[in-house]
C-alpha positions as CSV (number, residue, x, y, z in Angstrom):
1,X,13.4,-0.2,2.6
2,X,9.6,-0.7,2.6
3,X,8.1,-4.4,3.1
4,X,6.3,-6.0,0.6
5,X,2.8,-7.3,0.9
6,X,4.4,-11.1,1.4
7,X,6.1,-9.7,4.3
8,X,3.5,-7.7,6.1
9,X,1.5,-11.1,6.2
10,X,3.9,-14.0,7.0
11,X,3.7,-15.7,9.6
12,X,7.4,-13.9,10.7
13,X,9.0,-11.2,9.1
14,X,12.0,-12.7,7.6
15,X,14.7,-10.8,9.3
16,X,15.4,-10.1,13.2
17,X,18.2,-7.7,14.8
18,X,20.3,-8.7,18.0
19,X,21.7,-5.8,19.6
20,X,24.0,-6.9,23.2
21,X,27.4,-5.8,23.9
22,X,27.6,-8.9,25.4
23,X,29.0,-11.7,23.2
24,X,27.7,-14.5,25.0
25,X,24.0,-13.0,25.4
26,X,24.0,-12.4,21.7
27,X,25.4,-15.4,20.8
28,X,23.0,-17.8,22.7
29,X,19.6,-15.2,21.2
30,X,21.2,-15.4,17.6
31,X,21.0,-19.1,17.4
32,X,17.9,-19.5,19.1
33,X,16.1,-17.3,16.6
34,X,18.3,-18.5,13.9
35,X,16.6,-22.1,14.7
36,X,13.2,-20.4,14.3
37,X,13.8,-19.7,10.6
38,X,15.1,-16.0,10.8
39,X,17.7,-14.1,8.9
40,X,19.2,-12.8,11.9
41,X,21.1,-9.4,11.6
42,X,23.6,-9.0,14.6
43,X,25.1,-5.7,16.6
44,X,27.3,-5.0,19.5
45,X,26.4,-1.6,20.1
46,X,23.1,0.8,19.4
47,X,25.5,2.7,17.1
48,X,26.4,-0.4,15.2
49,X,22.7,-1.4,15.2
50,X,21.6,2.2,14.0
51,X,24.4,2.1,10.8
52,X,23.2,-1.0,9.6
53,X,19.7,0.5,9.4
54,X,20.8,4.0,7.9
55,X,22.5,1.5,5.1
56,X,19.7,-1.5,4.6
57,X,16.8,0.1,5.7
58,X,14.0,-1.3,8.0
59,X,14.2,-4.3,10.1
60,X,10.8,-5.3,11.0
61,X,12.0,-6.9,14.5
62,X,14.6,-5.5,16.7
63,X,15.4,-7.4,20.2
64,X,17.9,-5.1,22.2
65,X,19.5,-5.0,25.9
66,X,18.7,-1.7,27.2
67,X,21.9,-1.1,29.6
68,X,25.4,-0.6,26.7
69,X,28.2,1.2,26.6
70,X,27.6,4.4,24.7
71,X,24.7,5.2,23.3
72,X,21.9,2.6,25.7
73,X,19.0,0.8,24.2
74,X,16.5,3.4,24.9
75,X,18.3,5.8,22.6
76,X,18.2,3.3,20.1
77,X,14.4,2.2,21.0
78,X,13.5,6.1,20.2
79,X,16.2,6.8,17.1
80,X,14.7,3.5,15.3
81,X,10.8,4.2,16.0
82,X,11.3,7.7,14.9
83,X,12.9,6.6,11.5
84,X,10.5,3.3,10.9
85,X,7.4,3.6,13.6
86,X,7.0,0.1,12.6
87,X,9.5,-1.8,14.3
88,X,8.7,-4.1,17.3
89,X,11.2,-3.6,19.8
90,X,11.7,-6.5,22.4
91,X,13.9,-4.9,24.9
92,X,16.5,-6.7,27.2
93,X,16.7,-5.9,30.4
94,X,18.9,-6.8,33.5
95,X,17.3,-4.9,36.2
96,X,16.0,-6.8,39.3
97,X,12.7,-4.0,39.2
98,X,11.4,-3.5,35.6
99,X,10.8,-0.1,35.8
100,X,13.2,1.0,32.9
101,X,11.8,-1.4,31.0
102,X,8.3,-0.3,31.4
103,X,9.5,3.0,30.4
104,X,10.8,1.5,26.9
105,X,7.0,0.2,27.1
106,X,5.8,3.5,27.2
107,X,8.1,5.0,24.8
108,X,6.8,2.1,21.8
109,X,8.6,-1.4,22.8
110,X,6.0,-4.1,22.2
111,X,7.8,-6.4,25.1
112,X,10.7,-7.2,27.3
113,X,13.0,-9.7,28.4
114,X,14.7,-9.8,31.7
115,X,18.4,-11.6,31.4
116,X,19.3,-14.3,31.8
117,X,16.9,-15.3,28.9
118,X,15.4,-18.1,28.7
119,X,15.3,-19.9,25.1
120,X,11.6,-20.7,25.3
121,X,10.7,-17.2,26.8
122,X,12.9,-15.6,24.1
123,X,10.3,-17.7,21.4
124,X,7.2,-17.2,23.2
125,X,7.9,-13.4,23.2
126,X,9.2,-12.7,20.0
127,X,6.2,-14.6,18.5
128,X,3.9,-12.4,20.2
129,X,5.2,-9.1,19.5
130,X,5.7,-10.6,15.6
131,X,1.7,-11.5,15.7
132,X,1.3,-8.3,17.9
133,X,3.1,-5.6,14.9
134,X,1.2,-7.8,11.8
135,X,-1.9,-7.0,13.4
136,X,-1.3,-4.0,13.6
137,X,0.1,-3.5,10.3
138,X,-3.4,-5.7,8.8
139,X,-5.4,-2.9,10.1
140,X,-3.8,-0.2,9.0
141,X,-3.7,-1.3,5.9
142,X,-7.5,-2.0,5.8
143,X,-8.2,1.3,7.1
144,X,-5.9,3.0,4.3
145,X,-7.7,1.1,2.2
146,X,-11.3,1.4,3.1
147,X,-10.3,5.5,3.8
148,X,-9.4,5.0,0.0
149,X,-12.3,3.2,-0.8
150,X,-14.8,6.0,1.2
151,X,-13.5,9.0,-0.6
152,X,-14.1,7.4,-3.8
153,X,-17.7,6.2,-3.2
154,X,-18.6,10.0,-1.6
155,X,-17.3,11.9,-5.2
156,X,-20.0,9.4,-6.7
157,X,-23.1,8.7,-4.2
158,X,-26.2,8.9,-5.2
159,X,-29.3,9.6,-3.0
160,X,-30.4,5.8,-3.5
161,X,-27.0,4.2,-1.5
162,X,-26.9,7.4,1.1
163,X,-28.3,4.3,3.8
164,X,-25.4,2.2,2.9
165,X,-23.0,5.2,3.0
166,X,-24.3,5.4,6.9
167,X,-24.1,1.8,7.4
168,X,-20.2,2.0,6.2
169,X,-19.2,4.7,8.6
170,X,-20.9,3.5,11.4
171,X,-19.2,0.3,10.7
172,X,-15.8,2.5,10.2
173,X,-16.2,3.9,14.0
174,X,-17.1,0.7,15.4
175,X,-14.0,-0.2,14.5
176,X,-11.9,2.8,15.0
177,X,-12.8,2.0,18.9
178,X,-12.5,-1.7,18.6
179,X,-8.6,-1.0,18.2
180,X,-8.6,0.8,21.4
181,X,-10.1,-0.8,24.8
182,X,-10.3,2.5,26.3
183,X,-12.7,3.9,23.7
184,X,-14.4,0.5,22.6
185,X,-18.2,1.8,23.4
186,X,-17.5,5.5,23.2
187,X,-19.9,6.6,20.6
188,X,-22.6,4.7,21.3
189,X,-22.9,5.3,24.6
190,X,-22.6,9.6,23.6
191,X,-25.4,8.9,21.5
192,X,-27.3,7.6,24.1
193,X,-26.3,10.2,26.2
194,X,-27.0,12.6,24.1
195,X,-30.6,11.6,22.9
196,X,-31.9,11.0,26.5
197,X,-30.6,15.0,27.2
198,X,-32.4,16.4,23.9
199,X,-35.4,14.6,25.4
200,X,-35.2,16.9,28.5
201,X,-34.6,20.0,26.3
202,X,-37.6,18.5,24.7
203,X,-35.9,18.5,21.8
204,X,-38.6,17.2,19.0
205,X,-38.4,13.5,17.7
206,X,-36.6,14.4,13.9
207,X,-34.2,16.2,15.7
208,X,-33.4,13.1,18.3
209,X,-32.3,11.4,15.5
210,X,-30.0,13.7,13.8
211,X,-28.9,14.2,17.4
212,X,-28.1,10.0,18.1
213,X,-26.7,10.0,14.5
214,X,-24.2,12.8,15.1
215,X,-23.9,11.4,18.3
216,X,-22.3,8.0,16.9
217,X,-20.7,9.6,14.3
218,X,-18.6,12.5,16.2
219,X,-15.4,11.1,15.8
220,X,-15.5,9.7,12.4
221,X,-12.8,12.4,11.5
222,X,-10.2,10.3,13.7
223,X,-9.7,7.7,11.2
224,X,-6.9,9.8,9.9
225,X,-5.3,10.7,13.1
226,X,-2.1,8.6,13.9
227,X,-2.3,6.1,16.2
228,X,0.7,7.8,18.3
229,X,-1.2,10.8,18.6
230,X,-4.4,8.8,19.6
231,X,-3.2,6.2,22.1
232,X,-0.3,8.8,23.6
233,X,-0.1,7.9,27.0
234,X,0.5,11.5,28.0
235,X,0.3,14.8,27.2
236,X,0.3,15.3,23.4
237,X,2.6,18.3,22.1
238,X,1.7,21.5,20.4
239,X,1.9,19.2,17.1
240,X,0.3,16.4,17.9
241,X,-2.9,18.5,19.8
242,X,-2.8,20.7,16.2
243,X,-3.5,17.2,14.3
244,X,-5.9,15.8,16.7
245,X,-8.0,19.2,16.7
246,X,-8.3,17.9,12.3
247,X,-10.4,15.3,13.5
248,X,-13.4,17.7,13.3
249,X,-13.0,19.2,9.9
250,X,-12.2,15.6,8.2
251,X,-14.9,14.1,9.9
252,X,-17.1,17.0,8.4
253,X,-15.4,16.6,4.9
254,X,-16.0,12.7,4.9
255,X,-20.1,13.0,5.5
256,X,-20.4,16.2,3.7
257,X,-22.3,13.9,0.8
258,X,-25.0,14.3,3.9
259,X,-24.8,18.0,4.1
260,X,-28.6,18.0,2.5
261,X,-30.2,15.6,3.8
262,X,-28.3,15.4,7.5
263,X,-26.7,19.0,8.2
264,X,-27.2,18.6,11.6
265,X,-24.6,15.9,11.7
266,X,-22.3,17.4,10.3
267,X,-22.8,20.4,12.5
268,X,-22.0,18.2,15.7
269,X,-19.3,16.5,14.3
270,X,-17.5,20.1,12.8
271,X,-18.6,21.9,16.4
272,X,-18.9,19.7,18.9
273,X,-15.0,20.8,20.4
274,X,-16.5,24.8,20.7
275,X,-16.7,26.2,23.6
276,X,-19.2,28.5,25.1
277,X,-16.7,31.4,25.4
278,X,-15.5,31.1,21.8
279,X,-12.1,29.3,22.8
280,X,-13.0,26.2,21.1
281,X,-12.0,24.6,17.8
282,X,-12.1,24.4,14.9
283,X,-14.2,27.7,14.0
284,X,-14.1,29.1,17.5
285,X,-18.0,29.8,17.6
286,X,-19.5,31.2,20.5
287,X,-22.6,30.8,22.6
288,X,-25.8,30.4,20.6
289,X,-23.8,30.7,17.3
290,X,-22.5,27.0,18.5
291,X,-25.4,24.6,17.4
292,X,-27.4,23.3,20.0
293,X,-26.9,19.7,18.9
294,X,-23.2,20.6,19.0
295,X,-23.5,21.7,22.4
296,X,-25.1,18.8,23.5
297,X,-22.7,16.4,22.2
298,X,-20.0,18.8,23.5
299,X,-21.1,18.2,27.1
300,X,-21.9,14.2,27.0
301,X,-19.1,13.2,24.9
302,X,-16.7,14.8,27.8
303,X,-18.9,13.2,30.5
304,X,-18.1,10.0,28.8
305,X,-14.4,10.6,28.2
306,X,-14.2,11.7,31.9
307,X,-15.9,8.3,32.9
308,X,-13.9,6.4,31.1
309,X,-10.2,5.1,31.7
310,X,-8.0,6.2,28.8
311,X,-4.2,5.6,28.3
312,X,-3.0,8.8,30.0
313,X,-5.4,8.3,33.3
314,X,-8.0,6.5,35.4
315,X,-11.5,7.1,35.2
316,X,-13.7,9.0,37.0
317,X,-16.8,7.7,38.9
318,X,-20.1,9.4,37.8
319,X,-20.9,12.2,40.3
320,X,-17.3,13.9,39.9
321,X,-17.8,13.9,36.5
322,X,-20.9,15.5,36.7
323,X,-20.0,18.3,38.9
324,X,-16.9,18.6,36.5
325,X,-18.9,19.4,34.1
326,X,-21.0,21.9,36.3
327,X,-17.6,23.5,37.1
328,X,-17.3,24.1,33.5
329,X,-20.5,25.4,32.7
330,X,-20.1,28.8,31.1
331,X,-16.9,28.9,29.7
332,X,-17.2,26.2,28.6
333,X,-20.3,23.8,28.2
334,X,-23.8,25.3,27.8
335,X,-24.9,25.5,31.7
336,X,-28.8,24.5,30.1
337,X,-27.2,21.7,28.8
338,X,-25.8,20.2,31.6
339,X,-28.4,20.5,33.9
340,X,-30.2,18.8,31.5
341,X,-28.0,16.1,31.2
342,X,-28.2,15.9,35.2
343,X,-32.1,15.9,35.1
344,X,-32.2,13.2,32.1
345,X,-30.1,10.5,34.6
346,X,-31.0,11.7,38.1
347,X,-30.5,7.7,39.3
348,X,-26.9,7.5,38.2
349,X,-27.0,3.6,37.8
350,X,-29.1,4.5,34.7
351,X,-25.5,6.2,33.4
352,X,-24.1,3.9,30.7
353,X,-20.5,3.9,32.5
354,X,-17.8,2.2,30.5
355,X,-16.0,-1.2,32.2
């Protein structure tokens, strides 16, 4: 059952689960969120919780103990998410460490609750994971619609609004990384990366600006990429590395309107995942047949990804990066390129390193 607009923006979502095997815990959450204003949908069991679903579709809130006979909360937390990604889980846990409940954390819970509850906790944390999921759901929604609205101004641009084409995307990426703290910055600060080591190639000035364009730009393509996929806190699966590795072919189909008058940035943003020995995506181009603007984007943008903390792991301070990336010169990154990207920032506090 799929919410309606009205619901997507209340203030609460009109209807909450409570699933506890334990008739007293239920009881007492029940009428607490029952006071709040909610239609309150009650289980005994992850089973019982999981039929009512299968028969009346989505509920937009779901606060479960994690420990129950049978099937436990965790096997509920994933069956749910996989069915209706959508659904904030507040999960319930007993447990004098939290570690379980971290894990449900990782695994897409919004919050927890260690027992015995207590009634203003219980309101203070439901109404944050409530603001937390409309949020998310407000900027999903804006980005369907703005993807939308972008396909249909490219099928009919005009040389005259090509600048506020630009302006739009740039705005689009901005905030693609505003989402995410760990990649809030991430374009710029390859652009400037990137411009300062075409300099030392002595790259000429038109060029430099392709290059800074491209530069901010690189990543437009992950606008369609799931949030799952681009916030994983681990490894991503065959699948999920298959739709990530898109990013570069969408991105290059959303600015091809600027195929004439900026190829170059659409050369960085298609190639800028090749790799010198042809193992790279999505064309697998090799060497020289790799652009050089490509290859200098290729080599700065995983500087800056190396530098900065992500979801799956800490970051890196600047010199391991940098002899990282000397590592993988050859195989992988242009060895010219590097060097110049050493010889562009040889005082490293001149590195724009992420917080």
């Amino acid at each position: 059952m799929a919410e309606t607009p009205a619901e997507i923006v209340a203030p609460h979502p009109a209807r909450i689960m409570v699933v506890d095997d334990d008739d007293a815990v239920r009881d007492v959450l029940c009428r607490v969120l029952k006071v709040q204003g909610f239609d309150v949908i009650e289980a005994s069991s992850a089973d019982m919780a999981l039929e009512t679903i299968d028969r009346d579709g989505m509920v937009p809130v779901v606060v479960s103990d994690i420990h129950m006979p049978g099937r436990d909360g965790i096997s509920l937390l994933r069956a749910v998410l996989k069915r209706y990604p959508d659904t904030a889980f507040v999960m319930l846990t007993g447990d004098a460490d939290v570690t379980t409940a971290v894990e449900c954390l990782k695994i897409g819970a919004l919050d927890y609750l260690t027992k015995p509850v207590i009634i203003e906790e219980v309101r203070a944390r439901v109404t944050r994971v409530i603001e937390t999921r409309r949020l998310r759901l407000e900027v999903r929604r804006f980005e369907e619609n703005y993807r939308e609205d972008l396909e249909r101004r490219v099928a009919e641009l005009s040389q005259k609004n090509k600048a506020m084409f630009l302006a739009q995307v740039q705005m689009a990426v901005r905030m693609l990384e505003a989402k995410d703290p760990y990649t809030r910055g991430h374009s710029q600060r390859v652009a400037e990366y990137a411009v300062a080591t075409g300099r030392t190639l002595g790259i000429d000035r038109e060029m430099l600006g392709e290059i800074r364009l491209g530069g901010e730009l690189h990543d437009i393509g992950k606008i369609g990429t799931r949030d799952a996929v681009l916030h994983k806190p681990g490894p991503l699966t065959d699948e999920e590395f298959a739709e990530m590795r898109l990013h570069t072919i969408d991105g290059a189909e959303m600015l091809s309107v600027l195929s004439e008058d900026h190829p170059e940035v659409l050369s960085i943003v298609r190639s800028h995942h090749e790799r010198m020995d042809g193992t790279g995506f999505p064309d697998g181009l090799k060497g020289e047949a790799i652009p050089l603007s490509a290859r200098v984007v290729a080599v700065v943008d995983a500087f800056d990804a190396m530098t900065s903390t992500r979801s799956y792991r800490l970051k890196q301070s600047a010199e391991p990066a940098l002899l990282e990336l000397e590592r993988c010169a050859g195989p992988h990154f242009d060895p010219v390129v590097v060097a110049a990207f050493r010889d562009a920032f040889p005082d490293h506090d001149r590195l724009l390193l992420s917080v």
